[in-house]
N, C-alpha and C positions, 0 to 999 in steps of 0.2 A: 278809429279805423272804420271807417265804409263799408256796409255791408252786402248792399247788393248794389249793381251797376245799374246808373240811370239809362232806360230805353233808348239804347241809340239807332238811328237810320243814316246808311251813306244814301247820299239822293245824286243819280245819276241825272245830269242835264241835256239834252242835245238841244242845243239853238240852231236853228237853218236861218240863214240869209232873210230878212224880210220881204217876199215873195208871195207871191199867187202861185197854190200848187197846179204844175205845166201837164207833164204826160200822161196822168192816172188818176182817170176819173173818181169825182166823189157822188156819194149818193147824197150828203147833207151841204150845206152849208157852211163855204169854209171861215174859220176861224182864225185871231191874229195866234192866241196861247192854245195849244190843248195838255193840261195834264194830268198823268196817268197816275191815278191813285187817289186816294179820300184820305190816307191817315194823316198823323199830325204833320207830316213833312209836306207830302200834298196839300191839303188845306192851308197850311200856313203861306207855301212859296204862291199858291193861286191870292191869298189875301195881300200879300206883297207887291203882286202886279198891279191888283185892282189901287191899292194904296197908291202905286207910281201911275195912276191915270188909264190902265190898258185894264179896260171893262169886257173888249170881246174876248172871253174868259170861256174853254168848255174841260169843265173836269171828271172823267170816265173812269167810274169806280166798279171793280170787278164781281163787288158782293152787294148785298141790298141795304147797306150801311155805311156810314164814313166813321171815322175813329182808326180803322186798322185795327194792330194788335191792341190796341186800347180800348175792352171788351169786355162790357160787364154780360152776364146771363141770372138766370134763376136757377138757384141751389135751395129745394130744402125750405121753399118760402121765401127766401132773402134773396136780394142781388150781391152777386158776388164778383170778381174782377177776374178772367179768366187770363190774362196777360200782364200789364202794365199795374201795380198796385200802389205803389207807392211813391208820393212827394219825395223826391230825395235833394240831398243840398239845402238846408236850410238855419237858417238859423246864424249865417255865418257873417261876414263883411258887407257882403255885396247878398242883394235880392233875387235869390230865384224867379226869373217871370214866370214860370209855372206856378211857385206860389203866390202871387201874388195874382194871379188867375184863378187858383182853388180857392183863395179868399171872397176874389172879388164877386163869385160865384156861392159864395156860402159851403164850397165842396165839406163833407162831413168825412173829417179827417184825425186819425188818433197819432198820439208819439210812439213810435217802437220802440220799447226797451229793450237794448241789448248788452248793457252793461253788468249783468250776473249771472252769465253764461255756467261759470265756472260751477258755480252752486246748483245746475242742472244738468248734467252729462252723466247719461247712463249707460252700464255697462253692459255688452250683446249681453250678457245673462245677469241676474244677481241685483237689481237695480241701483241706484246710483254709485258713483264714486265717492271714496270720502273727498271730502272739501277739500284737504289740505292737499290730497295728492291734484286732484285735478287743476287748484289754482297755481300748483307749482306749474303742471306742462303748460295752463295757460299762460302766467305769465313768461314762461321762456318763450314760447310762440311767438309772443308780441317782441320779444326783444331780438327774434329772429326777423319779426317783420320788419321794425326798425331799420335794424341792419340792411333789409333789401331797399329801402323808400333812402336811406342814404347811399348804398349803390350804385340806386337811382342816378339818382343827383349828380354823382362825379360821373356817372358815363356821360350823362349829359352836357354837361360843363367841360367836360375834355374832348367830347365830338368822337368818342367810342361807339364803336357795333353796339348794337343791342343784342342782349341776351334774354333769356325765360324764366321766371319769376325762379323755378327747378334753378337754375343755375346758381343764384344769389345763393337761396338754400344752402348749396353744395360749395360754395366758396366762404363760408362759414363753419362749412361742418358739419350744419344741424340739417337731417334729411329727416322729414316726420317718419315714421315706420312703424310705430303700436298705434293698435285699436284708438288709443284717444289721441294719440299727436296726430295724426292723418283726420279723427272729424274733427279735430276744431283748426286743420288745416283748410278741410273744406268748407266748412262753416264760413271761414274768412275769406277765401278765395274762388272756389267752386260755387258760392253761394252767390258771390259778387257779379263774376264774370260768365257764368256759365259753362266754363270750361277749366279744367287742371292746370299746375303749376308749368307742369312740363310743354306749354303749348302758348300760351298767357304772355306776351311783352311784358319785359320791364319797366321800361322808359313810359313805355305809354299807356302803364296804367297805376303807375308809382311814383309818388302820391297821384289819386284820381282829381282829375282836374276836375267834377261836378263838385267835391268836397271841398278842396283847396279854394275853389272858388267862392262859394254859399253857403258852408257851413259841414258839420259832421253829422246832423240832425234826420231824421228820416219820418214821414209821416205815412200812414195806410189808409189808404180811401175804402170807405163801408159805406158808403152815398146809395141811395133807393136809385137816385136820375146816374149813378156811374162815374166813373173817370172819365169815361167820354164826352160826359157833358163839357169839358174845358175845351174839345175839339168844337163842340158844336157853337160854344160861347165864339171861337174865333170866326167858325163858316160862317153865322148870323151877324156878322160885323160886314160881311159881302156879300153873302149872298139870299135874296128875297127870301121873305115868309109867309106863310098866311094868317088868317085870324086867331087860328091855337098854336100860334106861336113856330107852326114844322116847317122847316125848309122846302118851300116849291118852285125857287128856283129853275129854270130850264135849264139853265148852263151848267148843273149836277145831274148826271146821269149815270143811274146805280145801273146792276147788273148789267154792265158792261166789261166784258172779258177781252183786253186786247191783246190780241196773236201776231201783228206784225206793225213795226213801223217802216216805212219804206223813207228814205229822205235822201234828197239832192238838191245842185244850185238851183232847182224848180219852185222849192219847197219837201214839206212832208203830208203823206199822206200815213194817218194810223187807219189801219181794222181792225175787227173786233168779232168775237166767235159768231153772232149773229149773221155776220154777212155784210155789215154796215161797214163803209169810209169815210173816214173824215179827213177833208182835206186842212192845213194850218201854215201857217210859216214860223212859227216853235213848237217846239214839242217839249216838255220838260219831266222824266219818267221817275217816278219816286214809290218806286215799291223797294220792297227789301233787296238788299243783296244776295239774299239764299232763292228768291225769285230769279234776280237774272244768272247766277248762276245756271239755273234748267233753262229751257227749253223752248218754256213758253210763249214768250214774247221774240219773235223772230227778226233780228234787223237787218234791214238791204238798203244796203250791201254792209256786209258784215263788221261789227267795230274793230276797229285797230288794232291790233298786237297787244299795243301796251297800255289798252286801255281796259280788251279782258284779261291780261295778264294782272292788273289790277284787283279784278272784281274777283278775280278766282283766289286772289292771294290770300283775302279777308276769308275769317271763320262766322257763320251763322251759328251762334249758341243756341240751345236748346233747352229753358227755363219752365219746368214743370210746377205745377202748385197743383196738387192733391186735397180736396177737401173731403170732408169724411164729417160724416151724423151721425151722433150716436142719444139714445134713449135717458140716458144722465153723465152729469161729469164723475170721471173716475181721476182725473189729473189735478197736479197741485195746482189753485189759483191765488189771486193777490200779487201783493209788489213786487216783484223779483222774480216771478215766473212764468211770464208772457214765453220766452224763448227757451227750448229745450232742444239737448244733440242728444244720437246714439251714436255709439263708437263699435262700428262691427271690425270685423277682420276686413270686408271689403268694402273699401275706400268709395264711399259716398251709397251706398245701402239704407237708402231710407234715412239719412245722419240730421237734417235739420228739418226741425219741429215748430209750432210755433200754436198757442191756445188762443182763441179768437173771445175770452171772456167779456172783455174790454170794447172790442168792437160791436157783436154782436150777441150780448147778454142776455144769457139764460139759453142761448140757442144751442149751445152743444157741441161744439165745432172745433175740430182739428184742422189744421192747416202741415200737409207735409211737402217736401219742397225735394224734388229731385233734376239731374241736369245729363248732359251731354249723353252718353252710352248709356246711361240707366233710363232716362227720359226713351230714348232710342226703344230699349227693350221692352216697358213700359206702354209703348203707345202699339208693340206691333201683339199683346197679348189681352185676353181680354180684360173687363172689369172685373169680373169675381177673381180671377186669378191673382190682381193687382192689391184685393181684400184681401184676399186670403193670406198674402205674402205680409199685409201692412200689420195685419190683427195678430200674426205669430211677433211678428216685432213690439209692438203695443203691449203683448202679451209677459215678452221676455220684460219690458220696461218695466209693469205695473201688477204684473201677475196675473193669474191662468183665469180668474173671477169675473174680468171685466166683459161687459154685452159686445155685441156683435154690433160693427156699424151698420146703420139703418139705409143710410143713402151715401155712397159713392161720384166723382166730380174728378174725370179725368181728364184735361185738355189735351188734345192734341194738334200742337201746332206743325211738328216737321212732315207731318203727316198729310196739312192741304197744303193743295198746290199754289194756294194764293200768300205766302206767307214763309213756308219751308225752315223754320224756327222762327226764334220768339227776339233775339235781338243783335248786332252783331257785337264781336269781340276780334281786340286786337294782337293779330298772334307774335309770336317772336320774329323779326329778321322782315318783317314788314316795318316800312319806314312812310315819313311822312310824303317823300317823292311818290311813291304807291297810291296812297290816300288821294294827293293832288293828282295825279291822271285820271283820276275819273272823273275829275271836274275838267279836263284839260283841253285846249282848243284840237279839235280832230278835225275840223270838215269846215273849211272856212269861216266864218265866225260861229262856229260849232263847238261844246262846250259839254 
């Protein structure tokens, strides 16, 4: 069972006609590609053209960085992963290219274990469960999961509606509803996807095709140079360097913030908050989906019906990781207790935990993981407020003795505008015809 969902991006394209842009002046130098974005979807599709021969290349990144949400910082002394953490898929049939990129990179990556869950779920008060009872609700869980990941299966083999992961649930019977069936539902689910049962596809997320694919396997990057660096491994495949090694490239232009693309049988012309146009004859826009949902980016004349019917259908999850310093360990460590849940009355309250022993030794480090509505409340409250809430739950785990955390690590993604959550997730009653209009021809060989 897959624990969390490998970082996914829909990457919007618009191709225009190969053209000279005609009625609206530029201020630079027009280009054949421009596109819009630096993370790994951007870097990659600009490495793709370069590979098919098309060099005049200009990629306009909004922040002073490429990677995206694939973004380490400094916590506490260490670098730490504020988004994207984890190799996932491996180990299986077929080769993750991503691992085999953190390899070829040396990425400094550990195995998660999440296989003794059962022997770590503690109760909102009173601290752990006994063993027995908890591996009982665990094991039913799974045999409820079961039951959904073959649901799965004949909706799809019978060419059935899709329903929400809630539904399966409830066509078996078993709806989680106590303290611990609801976290180790979320543990599995909410942890996964970002988002609840009740919202979650079935079909298209049962069995997850990143596992089905490459394995059940999961790794955490603790690397000094970041998860980013496998973004950066691909951009130095195309684009120039200097003597220490740093991308100087011309045709990468960070802080650049683009506000409008204007495109017809002329061409396109993008700008950018600066004031600047770039004239192009493609354009290809690969920011997040919780992006174009807002605002920001303005097209003229405005996309098709069905193609933001599309963009608005998909959900942007909101995947929190909470890190927390503390003065010594107070928590069990060793084999089997890398991963810990609490089982409150409300349903994903601080529920998964994770001790960073392993990765980060001797450092002291909690790792706590929150999502959708609680990420939500989370990011509009401050930090001590957010301590204050973690250290009473800590408190109920391990009792009333343990120190106070020393340094606090709240990310907030839904919160910039460059970004708007952390990854997308596929909801129910959206189908793969939904998916394919974003990629879909609109605007004569426009895409």
């Amino acid at each position: 069972m897959g624990k969390r969902a490998l970082l996914s991006v829909l990457l919007l394209v618009v191709i225009i006609d190969h053209c000279t842009p005609g009625n609206v002046a530029t201020e630079t130098a027009s280009s054949t590609v421009i596109v819009v974005g630096a993370g790994m979807s951007g870097i990659s599709a600009a490495k793709r053209l370069s590979d098919a021969g098309i060099k005049d290349i200009l990629v306009l990144e909004a922040t002073d960085r490429i990677g995206g949400r694939i973004k380490k910082t400094n916590f506490a002394g260490l670098s730490v992963e504020l988004g994207a953490n984890w190799v996932e898929g491996v180990n299986g049939n077929k080769v993750n290219p991503i691992w085999t990129m953190a390899n070829k990179i040396g990425l400094k990556t550990f195995y998660s274990q999440w296989n003794n869950i059962s022997a770590n779920i503690y109760k909102q008060k009173g601290g752990l469960y006994n063993v027995s009872v908890a591996e009982k609700a665990y094991n039913s869980m799974n045999e409820l999961y079961e039951f959904s990941r073959n649901c799965s299966v004949l909706l799809s083999r019978h060419r059935e509606e899709d329903i929400s992961v809630l539904v399966s649930q409830r066509l078996n019977n078993k709806i989680p509803s106590t303290p611990l069936e609801m976290a180790i539902d979320y543990f599995s689910c909410d942890s996964s996807f970002g988002e609840p049962p009740r919202v979650t596809s079935l079909q298209n997320t049962q069995p997850l095709p990143t596992y089905t694919n490459f394995g059940e396997d999961s790794y955490f990057v603790a690397d000094s140079r970041g998860y980013e660096s496998v973004v950066h491994y691909i951009a130095k495949k195309f684009l120039k360097t200097n003597k220490a090694g740093e991308i100087s490239d011309p045709r990468l232009k960070l802080n650049k913030v683009v506000t409008e693309i204007q495109y017809s049988r002329n061409g396109v012309v993008v700008k950018t908050e600066d004031g600047k146009a770039y004239g192009t004859a493609y354009v290809m826009v690969s920011v997040s989906i919780g992006v174009l949902q807002t605002n920001l980016i303005n097209f003229v004349p405005d996309l098709p019906y069905s193609k933001l019917l599309a963009i608005y259908q998909f959900d942007m999850s909101i995947y929190t990781k909470i890190f927390l310093k503390f003065p010594y360990k107070f928590w069990p460590t060793g084999n089997g207790t890398e991963s810990f849940i609490y089982a409150h009355e409300k349903r994903g309250y601080y529920t998964d935990w994770q001790h960073l022993e392993t990765e980060y030794p001797g450092a002291n480090i909690l790792l706590a993981t929150v999502t959708d509505d609680e990420s939500r409340r989370i990011e509009q409250q401050s930090n001590s407020q957010t301590k204050e809430e973690i250290m009473d739950v800590l408190r109920n785990m391990f009792g009333k003795n343990i120190p106070d955390a020393t340094d606090i690590l709240v990310p907030k993604w839904w919160s910039n505008k460059f970004y708007k959550g952390t990854f997308s997730n596929w909801p129910v009653g959206v189908s793969r015809y939904e998916f394919d209009q974003i990629r879909s021809l609109f605007h004569r060989r426009a895409y």
